[in-house]
KOLKEDO-617962 format. One record per residue: z negated, y negated, x negated of N, C-alpha, C in turn; residue in three letters. Coordinates in steps of 0.1 Angstrom, whole numbers, padded with zeros to 4 digits, always signed. Each point is the difference from the previous one (the first is absolute). Layout:
N
ZYXZYXZYXala...
This chain:
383
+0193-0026-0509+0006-0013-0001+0011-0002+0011unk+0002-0009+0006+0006-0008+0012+0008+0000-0009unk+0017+0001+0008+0016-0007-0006+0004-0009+0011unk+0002-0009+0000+0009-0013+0007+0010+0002-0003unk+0007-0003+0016+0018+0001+0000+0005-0012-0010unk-0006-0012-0002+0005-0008-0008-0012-0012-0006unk+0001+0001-0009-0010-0013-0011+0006-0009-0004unk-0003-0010+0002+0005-0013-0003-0012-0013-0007unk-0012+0008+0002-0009-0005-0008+0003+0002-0015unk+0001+0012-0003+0001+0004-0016+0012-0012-0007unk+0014+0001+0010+0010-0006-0008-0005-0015-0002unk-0009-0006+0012-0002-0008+0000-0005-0013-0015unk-0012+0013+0001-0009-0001-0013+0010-0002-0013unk+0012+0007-0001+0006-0002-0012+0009-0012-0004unk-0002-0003+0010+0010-0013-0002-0003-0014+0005unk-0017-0001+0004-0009-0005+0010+0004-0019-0005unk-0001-0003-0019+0000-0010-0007+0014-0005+0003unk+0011+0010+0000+0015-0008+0002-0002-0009+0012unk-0003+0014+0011+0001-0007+0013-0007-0013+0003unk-0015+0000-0005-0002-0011-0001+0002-0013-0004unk+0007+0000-0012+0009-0011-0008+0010-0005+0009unk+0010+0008+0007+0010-0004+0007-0004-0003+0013unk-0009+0006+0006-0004-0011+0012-0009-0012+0000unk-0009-0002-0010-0001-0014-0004+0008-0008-0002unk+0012+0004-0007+0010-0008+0002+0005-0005+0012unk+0005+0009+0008+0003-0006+0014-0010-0012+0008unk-0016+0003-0003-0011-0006+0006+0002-0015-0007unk+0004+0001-0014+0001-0011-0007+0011-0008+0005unk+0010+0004+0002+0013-0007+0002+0000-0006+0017unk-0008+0010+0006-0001+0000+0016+0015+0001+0006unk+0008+0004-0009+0010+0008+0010+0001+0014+0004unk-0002+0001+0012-0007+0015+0007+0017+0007+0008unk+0011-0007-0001+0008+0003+0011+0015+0002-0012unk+0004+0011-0002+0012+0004-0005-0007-0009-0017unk+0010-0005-0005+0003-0005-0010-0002+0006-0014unk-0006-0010-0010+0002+0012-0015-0004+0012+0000unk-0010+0003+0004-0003+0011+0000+0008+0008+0005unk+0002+0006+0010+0011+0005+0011+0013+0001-0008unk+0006-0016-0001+0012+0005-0008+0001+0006-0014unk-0008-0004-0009-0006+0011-0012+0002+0019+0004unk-0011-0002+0011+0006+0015+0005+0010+0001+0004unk+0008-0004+0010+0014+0000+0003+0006+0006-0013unk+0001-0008-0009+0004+0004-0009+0000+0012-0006unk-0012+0003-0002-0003+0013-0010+0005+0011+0008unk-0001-0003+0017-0001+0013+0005+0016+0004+0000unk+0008-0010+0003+0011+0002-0003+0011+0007-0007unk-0010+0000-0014+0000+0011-0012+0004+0005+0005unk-0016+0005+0004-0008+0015+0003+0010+0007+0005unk+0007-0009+0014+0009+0012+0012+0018-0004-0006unk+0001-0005-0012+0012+0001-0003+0007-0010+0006unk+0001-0007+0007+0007-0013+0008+0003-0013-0009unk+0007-0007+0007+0002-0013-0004-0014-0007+0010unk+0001+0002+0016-0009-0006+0002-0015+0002+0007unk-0011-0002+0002-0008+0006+0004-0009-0011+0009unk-0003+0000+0015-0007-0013+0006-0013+0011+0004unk-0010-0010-0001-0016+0003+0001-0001-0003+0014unk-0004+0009+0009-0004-0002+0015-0016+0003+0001unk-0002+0000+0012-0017+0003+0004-0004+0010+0001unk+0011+0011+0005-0003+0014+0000+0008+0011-0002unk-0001+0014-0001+0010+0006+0002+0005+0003+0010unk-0008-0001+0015+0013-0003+0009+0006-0009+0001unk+0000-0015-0005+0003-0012+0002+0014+0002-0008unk-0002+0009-0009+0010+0002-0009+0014+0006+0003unk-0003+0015+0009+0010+0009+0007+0007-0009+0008unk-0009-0011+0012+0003-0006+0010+0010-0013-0008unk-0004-0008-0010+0007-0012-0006+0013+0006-0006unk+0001+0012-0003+0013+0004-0010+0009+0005+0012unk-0006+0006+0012+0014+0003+0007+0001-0008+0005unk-0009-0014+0009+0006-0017+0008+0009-0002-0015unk-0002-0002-0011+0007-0006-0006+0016+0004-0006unk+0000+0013+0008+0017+0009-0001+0005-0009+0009unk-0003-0009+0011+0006-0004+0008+0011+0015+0009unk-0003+0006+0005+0005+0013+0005+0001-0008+0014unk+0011+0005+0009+0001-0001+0013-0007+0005+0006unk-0005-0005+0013-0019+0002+0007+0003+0013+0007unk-0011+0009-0002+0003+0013+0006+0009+0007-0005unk-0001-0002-0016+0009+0010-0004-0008+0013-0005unk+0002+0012-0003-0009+0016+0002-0003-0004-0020unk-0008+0007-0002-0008-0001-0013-0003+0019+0000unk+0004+0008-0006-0004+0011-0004-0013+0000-0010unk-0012+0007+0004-0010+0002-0006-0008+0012+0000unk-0007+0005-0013-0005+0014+0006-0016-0003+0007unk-0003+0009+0009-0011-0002+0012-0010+0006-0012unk-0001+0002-0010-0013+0006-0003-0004-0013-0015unk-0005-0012+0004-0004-0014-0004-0008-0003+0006unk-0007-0012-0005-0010-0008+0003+0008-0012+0012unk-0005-0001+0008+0007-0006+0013+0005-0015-0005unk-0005-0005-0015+0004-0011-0001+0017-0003-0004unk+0002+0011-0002+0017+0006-0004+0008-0005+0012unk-0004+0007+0010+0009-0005+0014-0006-0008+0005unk-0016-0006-0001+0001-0009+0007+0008-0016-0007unk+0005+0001-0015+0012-0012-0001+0009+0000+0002unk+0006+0012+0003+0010-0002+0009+0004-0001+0014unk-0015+0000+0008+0001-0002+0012-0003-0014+0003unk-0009-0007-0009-0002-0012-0002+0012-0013-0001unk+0011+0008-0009+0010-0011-0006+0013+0007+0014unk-0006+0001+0011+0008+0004+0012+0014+0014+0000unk-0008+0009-0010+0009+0011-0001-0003+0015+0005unk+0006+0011+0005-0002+0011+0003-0001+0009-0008unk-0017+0007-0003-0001+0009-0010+0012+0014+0005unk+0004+0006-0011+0008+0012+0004-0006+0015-0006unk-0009+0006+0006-0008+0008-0007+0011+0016-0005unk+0001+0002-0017+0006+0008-0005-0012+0010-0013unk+0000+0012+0004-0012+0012-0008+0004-0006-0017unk-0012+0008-0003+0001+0001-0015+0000+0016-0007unk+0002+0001-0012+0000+0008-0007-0011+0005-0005unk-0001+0013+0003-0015+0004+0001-0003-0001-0016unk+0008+0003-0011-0009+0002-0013-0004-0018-0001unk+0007-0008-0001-0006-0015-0002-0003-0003+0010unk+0000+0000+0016-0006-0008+0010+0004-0014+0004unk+0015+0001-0011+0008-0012+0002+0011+0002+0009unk+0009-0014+0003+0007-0001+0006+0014+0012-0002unk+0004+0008+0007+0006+0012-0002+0018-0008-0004unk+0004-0001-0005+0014-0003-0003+0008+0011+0007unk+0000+0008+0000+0010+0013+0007-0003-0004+0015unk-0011+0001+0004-0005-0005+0019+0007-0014+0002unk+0000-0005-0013+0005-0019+0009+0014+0004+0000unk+0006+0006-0009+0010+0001+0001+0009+0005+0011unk-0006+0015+0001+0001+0007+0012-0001-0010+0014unk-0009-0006+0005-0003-0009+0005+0011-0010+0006unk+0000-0007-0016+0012-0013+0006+0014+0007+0006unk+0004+0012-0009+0013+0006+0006-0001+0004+0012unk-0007+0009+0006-0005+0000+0013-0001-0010+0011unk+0001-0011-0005-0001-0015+0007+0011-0012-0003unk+0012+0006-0005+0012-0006-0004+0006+0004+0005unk+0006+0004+0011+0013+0004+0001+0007-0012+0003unk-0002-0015-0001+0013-0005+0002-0002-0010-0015unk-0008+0006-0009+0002-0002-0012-0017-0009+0000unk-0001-0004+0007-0015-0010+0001-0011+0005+0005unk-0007+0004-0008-0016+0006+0005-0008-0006+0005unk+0000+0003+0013-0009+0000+0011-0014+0005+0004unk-0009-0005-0001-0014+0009+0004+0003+0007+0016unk+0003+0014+0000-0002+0004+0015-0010-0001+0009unk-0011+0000-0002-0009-0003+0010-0003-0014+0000unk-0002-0012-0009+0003-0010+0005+0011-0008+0002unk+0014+0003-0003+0013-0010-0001-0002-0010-0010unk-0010-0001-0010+0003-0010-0007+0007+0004-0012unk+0009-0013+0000+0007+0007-0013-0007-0001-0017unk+0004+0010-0009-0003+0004-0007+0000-0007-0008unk-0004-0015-0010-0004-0007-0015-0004+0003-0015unk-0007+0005+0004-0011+0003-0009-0008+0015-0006unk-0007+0004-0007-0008+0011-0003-0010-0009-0006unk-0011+0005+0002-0015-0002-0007-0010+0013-0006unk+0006+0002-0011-0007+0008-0009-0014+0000-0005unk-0012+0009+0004-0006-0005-0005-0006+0011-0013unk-0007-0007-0010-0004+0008-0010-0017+0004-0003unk+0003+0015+0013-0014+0001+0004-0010+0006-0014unk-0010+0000+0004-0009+0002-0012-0001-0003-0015unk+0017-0005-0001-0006-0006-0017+0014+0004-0006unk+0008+0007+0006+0018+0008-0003+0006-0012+0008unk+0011-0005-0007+0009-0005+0005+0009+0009+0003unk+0003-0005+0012+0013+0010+0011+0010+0004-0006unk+0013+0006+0005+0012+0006-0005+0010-0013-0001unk-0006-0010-0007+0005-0012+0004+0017-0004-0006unk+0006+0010-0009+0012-0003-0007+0011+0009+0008unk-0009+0011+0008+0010+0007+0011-0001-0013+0015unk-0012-0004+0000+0001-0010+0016+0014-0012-0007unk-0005-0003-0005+0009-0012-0008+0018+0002+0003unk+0000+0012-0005+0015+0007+0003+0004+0004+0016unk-0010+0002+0007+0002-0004+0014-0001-0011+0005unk-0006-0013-0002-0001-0005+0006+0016-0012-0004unk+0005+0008-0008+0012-0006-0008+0011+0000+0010unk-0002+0013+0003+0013+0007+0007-0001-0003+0019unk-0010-0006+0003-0002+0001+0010-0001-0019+0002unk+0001-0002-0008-0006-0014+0000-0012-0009+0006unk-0010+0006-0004-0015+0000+0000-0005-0005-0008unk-0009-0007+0003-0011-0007-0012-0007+0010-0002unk-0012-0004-0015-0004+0013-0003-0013-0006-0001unk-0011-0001+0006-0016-0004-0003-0014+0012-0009unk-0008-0008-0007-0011+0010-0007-0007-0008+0004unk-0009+0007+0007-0017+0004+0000-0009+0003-0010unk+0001-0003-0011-0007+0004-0012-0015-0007-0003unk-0003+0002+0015-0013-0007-0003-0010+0010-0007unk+0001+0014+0003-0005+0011-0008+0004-0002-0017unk+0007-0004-0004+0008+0006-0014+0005-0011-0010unk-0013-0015+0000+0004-0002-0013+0001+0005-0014unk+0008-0008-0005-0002+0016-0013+0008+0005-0004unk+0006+0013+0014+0005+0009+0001+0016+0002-0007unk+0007+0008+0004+0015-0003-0004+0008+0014+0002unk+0011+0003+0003+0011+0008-0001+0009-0004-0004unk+0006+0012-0007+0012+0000-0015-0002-0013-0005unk-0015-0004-0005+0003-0016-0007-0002-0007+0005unk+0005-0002+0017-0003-0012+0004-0012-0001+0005unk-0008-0014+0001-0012-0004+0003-0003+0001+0018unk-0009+0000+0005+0002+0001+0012+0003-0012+0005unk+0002-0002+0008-0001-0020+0005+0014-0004-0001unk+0013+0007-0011+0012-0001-0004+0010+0005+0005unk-0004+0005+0015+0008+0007+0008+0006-0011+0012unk+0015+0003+0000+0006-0003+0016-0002-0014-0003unk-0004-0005+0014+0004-0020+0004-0018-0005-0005unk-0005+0011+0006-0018-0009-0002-0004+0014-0002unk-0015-0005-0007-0015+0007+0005-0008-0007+0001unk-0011+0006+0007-0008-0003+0002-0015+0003-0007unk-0008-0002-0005-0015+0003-0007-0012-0003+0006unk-0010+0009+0000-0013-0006+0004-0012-0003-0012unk-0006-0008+0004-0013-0001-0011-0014-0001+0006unk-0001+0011+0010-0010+0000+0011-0012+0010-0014unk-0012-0006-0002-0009+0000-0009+0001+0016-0004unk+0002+0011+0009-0002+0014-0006+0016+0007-0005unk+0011-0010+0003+0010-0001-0008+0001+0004-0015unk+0009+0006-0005+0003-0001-0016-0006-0008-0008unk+0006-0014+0007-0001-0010-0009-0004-0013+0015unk-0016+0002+0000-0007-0005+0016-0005-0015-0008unk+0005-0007+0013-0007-0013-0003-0011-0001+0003unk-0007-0012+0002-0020+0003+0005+0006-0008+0013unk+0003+0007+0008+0008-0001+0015+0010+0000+0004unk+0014-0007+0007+0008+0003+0000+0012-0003-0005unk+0006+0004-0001+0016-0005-0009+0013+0012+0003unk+0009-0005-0001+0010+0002-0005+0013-0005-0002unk+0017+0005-0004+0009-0004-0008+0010+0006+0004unk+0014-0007+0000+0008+0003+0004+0013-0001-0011unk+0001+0011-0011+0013+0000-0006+0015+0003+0001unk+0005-0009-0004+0013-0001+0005+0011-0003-0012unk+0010+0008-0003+0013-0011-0009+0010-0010+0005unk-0004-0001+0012+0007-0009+0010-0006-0015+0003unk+0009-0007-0008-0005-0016-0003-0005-0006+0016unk+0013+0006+0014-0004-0006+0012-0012+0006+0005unk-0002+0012+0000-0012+0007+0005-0009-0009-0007unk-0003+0003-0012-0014-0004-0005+0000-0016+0001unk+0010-0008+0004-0001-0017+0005-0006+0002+0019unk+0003+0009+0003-0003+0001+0015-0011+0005+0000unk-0007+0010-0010-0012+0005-0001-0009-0011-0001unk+0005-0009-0009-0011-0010-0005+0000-0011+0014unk+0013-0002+0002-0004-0009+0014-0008+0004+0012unk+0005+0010+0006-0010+0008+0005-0012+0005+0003unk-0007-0003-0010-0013+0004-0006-0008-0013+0006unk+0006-0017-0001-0005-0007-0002+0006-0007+0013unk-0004+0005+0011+0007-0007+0013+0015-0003+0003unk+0010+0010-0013+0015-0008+0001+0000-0014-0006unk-0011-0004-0010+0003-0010-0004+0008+0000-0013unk+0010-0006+0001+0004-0001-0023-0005-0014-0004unk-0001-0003+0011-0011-0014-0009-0010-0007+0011unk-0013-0009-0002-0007+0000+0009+0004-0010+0014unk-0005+0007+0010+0004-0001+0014+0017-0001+0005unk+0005+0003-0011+0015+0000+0005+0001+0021+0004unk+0006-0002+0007-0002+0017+0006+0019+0003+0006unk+0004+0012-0010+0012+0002+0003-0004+0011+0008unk-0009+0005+0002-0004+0013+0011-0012+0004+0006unk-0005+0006+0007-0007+0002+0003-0012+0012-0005unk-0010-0005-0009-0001+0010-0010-0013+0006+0004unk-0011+0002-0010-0015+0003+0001-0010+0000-0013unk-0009-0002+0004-0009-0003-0005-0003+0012-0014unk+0007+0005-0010-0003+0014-0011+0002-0002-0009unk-0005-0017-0004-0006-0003-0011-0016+0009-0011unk+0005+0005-0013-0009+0004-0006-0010-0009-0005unk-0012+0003+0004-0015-0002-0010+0006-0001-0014unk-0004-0013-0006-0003-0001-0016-0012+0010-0006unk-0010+0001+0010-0010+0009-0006+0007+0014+0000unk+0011+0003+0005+0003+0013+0003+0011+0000-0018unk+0009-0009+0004+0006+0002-0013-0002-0002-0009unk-0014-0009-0002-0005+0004-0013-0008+0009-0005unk-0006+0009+0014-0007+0017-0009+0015+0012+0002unk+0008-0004+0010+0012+0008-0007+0008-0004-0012unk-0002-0012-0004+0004-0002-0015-0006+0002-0013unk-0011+0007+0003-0010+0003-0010+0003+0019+0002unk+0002+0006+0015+0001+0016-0001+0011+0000-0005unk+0012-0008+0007+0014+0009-0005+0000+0000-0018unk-0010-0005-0005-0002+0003-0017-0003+0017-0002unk-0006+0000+0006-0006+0016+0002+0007+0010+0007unk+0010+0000+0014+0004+0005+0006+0009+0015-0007unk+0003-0002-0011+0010+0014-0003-0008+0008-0006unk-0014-0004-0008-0008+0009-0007-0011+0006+0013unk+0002-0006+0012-0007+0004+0008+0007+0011+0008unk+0010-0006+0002+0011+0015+0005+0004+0011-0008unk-0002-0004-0009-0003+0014-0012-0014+0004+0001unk-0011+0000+0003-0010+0004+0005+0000+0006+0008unk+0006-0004+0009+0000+0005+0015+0010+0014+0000unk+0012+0001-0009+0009+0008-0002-0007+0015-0007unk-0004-0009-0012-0012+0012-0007-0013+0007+0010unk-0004-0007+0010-0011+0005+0009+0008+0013+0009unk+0016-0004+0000+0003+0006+0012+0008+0012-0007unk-0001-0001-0009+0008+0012-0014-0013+0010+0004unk-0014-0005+0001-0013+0007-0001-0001+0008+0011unk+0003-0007+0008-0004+0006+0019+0010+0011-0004unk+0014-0007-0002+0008+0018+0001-0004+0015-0004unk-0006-0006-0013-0005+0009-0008-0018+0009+0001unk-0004-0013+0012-0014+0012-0002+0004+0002+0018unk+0008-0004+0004+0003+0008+0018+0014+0012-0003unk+0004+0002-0008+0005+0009+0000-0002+0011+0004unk+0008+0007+0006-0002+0014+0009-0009+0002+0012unk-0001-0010+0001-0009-0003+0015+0012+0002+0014unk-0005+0003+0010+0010-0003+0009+0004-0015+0006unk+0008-0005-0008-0002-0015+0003+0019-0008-0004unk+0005-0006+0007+0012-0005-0003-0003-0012-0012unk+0000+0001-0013-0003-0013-0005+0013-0009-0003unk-0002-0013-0004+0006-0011-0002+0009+0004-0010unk+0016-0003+0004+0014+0003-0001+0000-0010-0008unk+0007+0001-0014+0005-0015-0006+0015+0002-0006unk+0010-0009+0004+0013+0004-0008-0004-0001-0012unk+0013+0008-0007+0001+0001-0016+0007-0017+0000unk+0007-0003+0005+0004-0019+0001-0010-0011+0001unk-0014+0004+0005-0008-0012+0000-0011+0002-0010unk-0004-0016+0001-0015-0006+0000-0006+0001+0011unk-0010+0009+0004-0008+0003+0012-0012-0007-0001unk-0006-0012+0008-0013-0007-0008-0011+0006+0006unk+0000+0006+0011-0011+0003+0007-0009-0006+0005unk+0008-0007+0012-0011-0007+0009-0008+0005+0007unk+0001+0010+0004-0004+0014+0005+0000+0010-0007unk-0010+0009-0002+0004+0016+0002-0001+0008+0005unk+0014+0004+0008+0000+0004+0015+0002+0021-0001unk-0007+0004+0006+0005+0015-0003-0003+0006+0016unk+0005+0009+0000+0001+0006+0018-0004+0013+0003unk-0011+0002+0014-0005+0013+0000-0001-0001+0017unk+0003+0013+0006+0001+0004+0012-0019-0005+0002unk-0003+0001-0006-0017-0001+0003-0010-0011-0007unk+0013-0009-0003-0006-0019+0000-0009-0002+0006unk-0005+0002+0012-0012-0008+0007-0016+0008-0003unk+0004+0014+0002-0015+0004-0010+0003+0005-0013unk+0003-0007-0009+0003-0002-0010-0007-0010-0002unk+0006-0012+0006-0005-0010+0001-0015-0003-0002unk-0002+0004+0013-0017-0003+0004-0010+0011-0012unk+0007+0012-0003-0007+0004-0013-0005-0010-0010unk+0015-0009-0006+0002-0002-0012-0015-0017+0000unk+0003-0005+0018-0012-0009+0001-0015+0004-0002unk+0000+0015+0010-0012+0002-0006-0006+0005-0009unk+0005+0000-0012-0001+0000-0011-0003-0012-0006unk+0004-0015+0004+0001-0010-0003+0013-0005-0011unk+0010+0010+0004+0017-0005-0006+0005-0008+0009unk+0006-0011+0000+0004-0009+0009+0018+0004+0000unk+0004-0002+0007+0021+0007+0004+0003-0008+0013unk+0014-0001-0001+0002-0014+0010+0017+0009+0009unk+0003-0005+0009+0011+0009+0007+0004-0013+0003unk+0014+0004-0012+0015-0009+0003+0013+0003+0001unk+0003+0000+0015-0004-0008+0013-0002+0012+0011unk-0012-0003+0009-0002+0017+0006+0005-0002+0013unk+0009-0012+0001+0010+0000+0015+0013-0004-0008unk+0014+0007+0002+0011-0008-0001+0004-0007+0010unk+0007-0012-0005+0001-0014+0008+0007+0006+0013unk+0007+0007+0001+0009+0005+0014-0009+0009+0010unk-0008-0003-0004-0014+0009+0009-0006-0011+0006unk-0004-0007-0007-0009-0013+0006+0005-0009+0007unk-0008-0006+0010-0001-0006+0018+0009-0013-0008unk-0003-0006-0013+0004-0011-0002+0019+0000+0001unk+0003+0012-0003+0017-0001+0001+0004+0011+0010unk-0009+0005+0010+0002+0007+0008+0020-0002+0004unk-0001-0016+0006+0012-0006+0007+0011+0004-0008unk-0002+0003-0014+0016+0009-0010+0004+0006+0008unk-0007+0016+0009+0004+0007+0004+0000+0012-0006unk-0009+0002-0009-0001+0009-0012-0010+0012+0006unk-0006+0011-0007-0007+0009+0010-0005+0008-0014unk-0007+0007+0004-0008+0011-0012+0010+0012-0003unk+0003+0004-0014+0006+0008+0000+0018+0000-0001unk-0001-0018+0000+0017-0006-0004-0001+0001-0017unk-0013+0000-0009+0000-0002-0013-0009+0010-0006unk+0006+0008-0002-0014+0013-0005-0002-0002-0011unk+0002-0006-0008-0003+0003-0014-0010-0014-0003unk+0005-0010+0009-0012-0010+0001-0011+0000+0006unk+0001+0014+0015-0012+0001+0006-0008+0012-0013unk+0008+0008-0004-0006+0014-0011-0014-0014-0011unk+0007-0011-0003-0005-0010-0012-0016-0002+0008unk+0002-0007+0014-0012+0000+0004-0007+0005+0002unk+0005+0012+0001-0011+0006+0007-0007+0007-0008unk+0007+0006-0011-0010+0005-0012-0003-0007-0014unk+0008-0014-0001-0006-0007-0012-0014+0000+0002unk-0002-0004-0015-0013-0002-0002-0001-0004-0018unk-0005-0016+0002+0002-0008-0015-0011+0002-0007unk-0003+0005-0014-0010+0000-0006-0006-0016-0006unk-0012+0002-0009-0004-0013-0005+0010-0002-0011unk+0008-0009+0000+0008-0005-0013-0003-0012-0001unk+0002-0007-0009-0004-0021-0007-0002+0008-0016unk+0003-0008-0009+0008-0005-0017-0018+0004-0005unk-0011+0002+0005-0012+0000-0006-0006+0013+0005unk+0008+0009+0005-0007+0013+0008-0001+0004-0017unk-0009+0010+0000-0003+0009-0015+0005+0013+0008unk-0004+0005-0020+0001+0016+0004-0009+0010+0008unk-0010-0008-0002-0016+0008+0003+0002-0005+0017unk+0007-0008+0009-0003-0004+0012+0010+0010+0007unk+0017+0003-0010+0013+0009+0003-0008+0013+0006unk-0009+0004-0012-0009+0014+0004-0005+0004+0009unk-0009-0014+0003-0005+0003+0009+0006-0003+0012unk+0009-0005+0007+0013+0002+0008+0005+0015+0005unk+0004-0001-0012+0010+0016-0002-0011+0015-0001unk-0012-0007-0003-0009+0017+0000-0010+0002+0016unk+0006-0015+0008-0009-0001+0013+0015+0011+0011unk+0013-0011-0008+0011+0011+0011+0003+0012-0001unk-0003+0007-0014-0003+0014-0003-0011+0006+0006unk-0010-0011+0004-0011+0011+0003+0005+0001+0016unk+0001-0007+0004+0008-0005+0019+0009+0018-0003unk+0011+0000-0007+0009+0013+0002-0007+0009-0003unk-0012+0004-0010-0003+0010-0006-0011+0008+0011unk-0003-0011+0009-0017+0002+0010+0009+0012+0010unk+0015-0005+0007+0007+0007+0005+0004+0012+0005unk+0001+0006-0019+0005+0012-0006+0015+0001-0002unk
């Protein structure tokens, strides 16, 4: 039996009647662009990430990119981020005209290192204002992101970015759901950001995402923003863009987020399983604090010998996915940082031997097995 890195047919099937109910509705109403539906979600998701407010965009990059234009930050100001992300991370902040500032992560989570940023900014204050040294731009902001499904060390960034006078951004496009000491993810710093790209947590049937905020201006600029800088039609106090959400989108994400937390308890319980039948293998597996909700957007585990590993576990017909097998400071696209191989080891150590198993809320036990008895057979062939 074949395992897929992810099924979206099965969940589909179970909820196939809702979904259909609520987009007849939209078909019936023929409003396709933001409105009830959307803000319905708005709503709910809001809950979800703990906020006062929550605005529906088109994507999850749309989302990174709309929450930092909407800090209003001075142009070219440095944005600290870790290099081992999905390029959509820094590319919104290069987008809303700012300088990514590439800072390592901590090898047990693969999040943003709080001890390194810190180390970091002091290193680049001597006249009390942190400076990026290789580009001169001065220092705003941090962009945390919460890779795989763990939200970052976000209550230590918080406390730096206090002291330094920094904004504090989340990336939690991995980690609805999620939470540390309590708090929800999405509830951190000035903004976050969320994605709802279909193989997401909680995936629209294409694209989406959301920008939570407790900040009444942010999330009034988010919403203008989104809609060409309009607050009302064709009057334009700015110059905005086009990251208006699909109705069809918010109303099959207002049908999942019903489901979303018994689904990340699925996903939690699948990844309780992997620990337990990869155990003693030679393999680094997935770190979770004793402080969080870990939802598992991934299940990321690390081996000097990821790539035939790999191609074993294919030809077998196991399907495994590598996230991300370049960190951003490597690649031609931000070459011009000035950054080089071997400035971030613990983010180059991530790519080079991650390697994500099949995880999604409908994997079985009989599919775990066969996973876990194909990567036992890969070490055992060895000796």
């Amino acid at each position: 039996m074949s395992v897929p890195f992810l099924d979206l047919k099965t969940q589909y099937n179970q909820i196939k009647d809702e979904i259909g109910s609520e987009l007849t509705e939209v078909l019936d109403t023929c409003y396709y662009v933001l409105g009830p539906k959307v803000a319905a979600f708005e709503e709910k998701f809001a809950e979800i990430a703990g906020t006062k407010y929550c605005v529906a965009v088109s994507s999850g990059t749309a989302a990174v990119h709309i929450m930092i234009w909407a800090a209003d930050l001075q142009p070219g100001s440095g944005i600290i981020v870790p290099p081992n992300t999905f390029t959509a991370s820094v590319e919104g902040i290069v987008l809303a005209g700012h300088v990514p500032v590439f800072v390592d992560v901590d090898k047990d989570t693969l999040n943003l290192s709080p001890e390194k940023v810190k180390s970091f900014l002091e290193s680049c204050s001597a006249d009390g204002t942190p400076v990026d040294p290789k580009t001169g731009a001065r220092i705003r902001g941090i962009l945390a992101v919460d890779l795989y499904g763990q939200p970052a060390a976000l209550p230590e960034l918080e406390k730096i970015s206090e002291r330094y006078g920094l904004l504090l951004f989340e990336d939690a496009c991995q980690s609805v759901n999620a939470s540390r000491n309590g708090r929800p993810a999405g509830s951190f710093g000035t903004a976050a950001a969320f994605s709802f790209y279909p193989g997401k947590n909680l995936g629209a049937f294409g694209e989406g995402g959301a920008v939570t905020t407790n900040s009444e201006d942010i999330a009034r600029r988010v919403r203008t923003l989104r809609d060409h800088g309009s607050r009302e039609k064709y009057i334009y106090d700015f110059i905005g863009h086009n990251y208006r959400m699909s109705a069809f989108q918010g109303a099959v994400l207002g049908v999942k987020s019903r489901y979303i937390s018994q689904w990340n308890d699925r996903r939690r319980d699948a990844a309780k399983r992997y620990n337990e039948l990869l155990s003693g293998l030679p393999l680094v597996l997935p770190h979770e604090d004793g402080d969080v909700r870990h939802v598992y957007h991934l299940y990321a585990m690390h081996t000097p010998e990821r790539d035939s590993l790999r191609e074993f576990l294919s030809n077998g017909d196991v399907a495994s996915g590598l996230h991300y097998p370049l960190p951003l400071h490597t690649q031609k696209a931000y070459a011009y940082l000035g950054y080089k191989a071997g400035d971030f080891p613990v983010s180059e150590w991530n790519s080079s031997c991650n390697l994500t198993l099949p995880m999604f809320p409908d994997l079985t036990q009989d599919q775990q097995i066969i996973v876990t008895e194909a990567v036992k057979s890969y070490f055992s062939q060895k000796g």
